[in-house]
C-alpha positions in Angstrom: 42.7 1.8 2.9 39.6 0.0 4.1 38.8 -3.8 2.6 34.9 -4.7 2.1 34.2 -7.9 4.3 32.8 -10.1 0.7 31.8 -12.5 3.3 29.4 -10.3 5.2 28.0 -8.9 2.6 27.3 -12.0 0.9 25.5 -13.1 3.8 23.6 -9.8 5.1 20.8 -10.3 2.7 20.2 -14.1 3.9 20.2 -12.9 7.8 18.1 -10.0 6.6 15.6 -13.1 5.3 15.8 -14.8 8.1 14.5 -12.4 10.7 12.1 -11.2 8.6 10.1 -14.6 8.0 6.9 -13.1 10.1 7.0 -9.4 8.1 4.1 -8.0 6.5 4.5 -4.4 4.5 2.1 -1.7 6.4 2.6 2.1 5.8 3.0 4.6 3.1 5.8 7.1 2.3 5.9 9.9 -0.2 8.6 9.0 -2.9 10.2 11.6 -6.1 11.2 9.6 -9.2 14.8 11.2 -10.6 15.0 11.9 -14.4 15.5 8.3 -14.8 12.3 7.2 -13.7 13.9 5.6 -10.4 12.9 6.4 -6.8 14.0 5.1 -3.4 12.2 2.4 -1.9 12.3 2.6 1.6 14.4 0.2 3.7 12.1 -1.7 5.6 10.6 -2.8 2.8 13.3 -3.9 1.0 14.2 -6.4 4.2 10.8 -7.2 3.6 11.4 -8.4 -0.4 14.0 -10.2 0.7 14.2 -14.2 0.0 16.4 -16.6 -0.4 19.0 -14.2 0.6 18.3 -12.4 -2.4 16.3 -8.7 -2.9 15.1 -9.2 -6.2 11.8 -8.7 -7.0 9.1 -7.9 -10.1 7.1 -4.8 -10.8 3.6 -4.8 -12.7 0.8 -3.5 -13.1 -2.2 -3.7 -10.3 -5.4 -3.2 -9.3 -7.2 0.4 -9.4 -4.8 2.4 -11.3 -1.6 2.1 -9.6 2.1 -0.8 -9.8 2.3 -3.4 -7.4 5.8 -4.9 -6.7 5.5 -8.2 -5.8 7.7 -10.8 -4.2 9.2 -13.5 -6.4 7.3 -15.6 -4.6 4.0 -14.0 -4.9 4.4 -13.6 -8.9 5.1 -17.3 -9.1 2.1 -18.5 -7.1 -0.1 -16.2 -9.5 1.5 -17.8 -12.6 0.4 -21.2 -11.6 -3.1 -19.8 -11.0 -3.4 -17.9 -14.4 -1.7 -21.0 -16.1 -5.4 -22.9 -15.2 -6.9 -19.9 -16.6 -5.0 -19.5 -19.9 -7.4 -20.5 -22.3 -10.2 -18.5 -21.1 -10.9 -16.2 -24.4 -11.8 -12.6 -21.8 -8.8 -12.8 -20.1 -6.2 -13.0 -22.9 -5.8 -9.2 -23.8 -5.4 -9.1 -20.0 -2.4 -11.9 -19.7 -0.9 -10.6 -23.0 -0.5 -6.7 -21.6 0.4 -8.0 -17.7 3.0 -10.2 -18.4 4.6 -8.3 -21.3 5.0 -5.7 -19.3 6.0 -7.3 -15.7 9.8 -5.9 -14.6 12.2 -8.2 -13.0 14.6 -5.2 -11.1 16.1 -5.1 -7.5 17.1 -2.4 -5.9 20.7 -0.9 -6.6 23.4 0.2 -4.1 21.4 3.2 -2.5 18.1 1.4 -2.9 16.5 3.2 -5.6 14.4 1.3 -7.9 14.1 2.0 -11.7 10.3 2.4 -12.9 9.9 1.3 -16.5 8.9 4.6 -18.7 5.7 2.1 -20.2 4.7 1.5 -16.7 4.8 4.9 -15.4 2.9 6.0 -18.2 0.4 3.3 -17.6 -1.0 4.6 -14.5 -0.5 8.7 -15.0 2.8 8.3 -12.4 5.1 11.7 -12.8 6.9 13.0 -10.2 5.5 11.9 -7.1 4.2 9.0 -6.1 3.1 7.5 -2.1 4.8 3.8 -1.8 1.8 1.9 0.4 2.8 -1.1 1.9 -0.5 -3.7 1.9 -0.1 -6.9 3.6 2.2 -9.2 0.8 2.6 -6.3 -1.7 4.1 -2.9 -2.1 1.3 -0.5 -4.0 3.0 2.4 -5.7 0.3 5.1 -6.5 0.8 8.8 -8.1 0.6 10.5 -5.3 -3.0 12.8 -6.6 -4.8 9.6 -7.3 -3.5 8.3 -3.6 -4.6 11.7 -1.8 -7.5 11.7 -3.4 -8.6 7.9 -3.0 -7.4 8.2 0.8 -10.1 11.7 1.4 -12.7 9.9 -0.7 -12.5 7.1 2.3 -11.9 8.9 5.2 -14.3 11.8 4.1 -17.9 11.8 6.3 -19.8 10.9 3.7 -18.1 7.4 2.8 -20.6 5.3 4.4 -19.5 2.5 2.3 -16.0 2.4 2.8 -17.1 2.5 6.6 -19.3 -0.8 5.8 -16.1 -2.6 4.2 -14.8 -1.5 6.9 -16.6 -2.9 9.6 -17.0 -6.2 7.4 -13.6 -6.6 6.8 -12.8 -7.0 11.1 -15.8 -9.3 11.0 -13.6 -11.8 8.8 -11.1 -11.6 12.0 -14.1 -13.9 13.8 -16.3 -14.9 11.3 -14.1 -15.6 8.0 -15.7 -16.2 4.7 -15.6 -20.0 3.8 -17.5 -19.9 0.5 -18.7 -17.3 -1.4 -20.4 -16.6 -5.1 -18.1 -15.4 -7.0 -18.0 -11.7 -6.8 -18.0 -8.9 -10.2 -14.1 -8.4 -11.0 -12.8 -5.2 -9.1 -10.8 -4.5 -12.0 -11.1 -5.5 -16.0 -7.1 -4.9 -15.8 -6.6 -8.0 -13.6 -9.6 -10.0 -13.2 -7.8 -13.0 -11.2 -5.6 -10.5 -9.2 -3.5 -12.4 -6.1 -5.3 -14.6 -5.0 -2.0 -15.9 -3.9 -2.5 -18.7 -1.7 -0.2 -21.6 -2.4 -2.0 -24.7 -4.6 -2.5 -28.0 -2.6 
């Protein structure tokens, strides 16, 4: 009979946390949701929602039409920046229907992670759906709307994608110190992440 080393296990998540400290999520993957609305998250990006020696993390809803999972982190730094923002009368449909339905979940023994039925319905997500890691977030799209947002860009006649494009490496060596504020990229979450911690 084999014992479980408690001990190791206890601490695999916290060494996880440690060597990940300089991680970033890039990549996608195509993902099936079971008849419990759950699908497996791929490994290297659970190591990468690790903190604290913990993999716990929140799902809810993001920008474009599609679920972000955030890191516990992350959703705390946006709290404190909607909490300066809570009495703003435009936004308050918006804060009521994003945090009601935020998801505090983790991943279970096999990694699978269980995708609220109000969520999925949210964003049109059925069976498939592409898991696109994006810098401090995990996008979860149905996988149509993905394919199709991924030929619209990549397609010849995307000349403006190929404008953000090129203006997006010009922040690498000429980055943005003030700008007017810009039109919201989505009425669904007008503030959306900008996460950086408050001085």
């Amino acid at each position: 009979m084999h014992c479980v080393d408690l001990d190791f296990v206890a601490n695999m998540w916290e060494n996880v946390g440690m060597f990940m400290s300089g991680f970033f999520f890039s990549g996608s993957s195509v993902a099936k949701l079971d008849e419990k609305g759950r699908f497996v998250l791929p490994q290297e990006m659970r190591y990468g929602l690790v903190e604290e020696g913990k993999c716990e993390f929140v799902v809810g809803l993001g920008l474009g039409g599609c679920l972000t999972i955030y890191k516990k982190s992350a959703i705390q730094q946006i709290v404190e920046k909607f909490k300066q923002n809570q009495h703003i009368a435009k936004f308050q449909k918006f804060f009521t229907v994003f945090f009601s339905t935020l998801h505090h979940t983790e991943c279970d023994k096999v990694g699978r992670v269980n995708l609220p039925a109000t969520l999925r319905s949210a964003v049109g997500m059925d069976k498939e759906l592409m898991v696109a890691g994006v810098m401090d977030r995990i996008e979860l799209w149905p996988k149509e709307k993905y394919d199709q947002h991924l030929s619209d860009c990549l397609s010849d006649q995307s000349e403006g994608f190929a404008k953000m494009m090129e203006e997006a490496f010009g922040l690498l060596q000429n980055p943005v110190v003030s700008e007017a504020p810009a039109e919201p990229v989505s009425s669904l979450n007008p503030l959306y992440l900008n996460t950086a911690p408050t001085k």
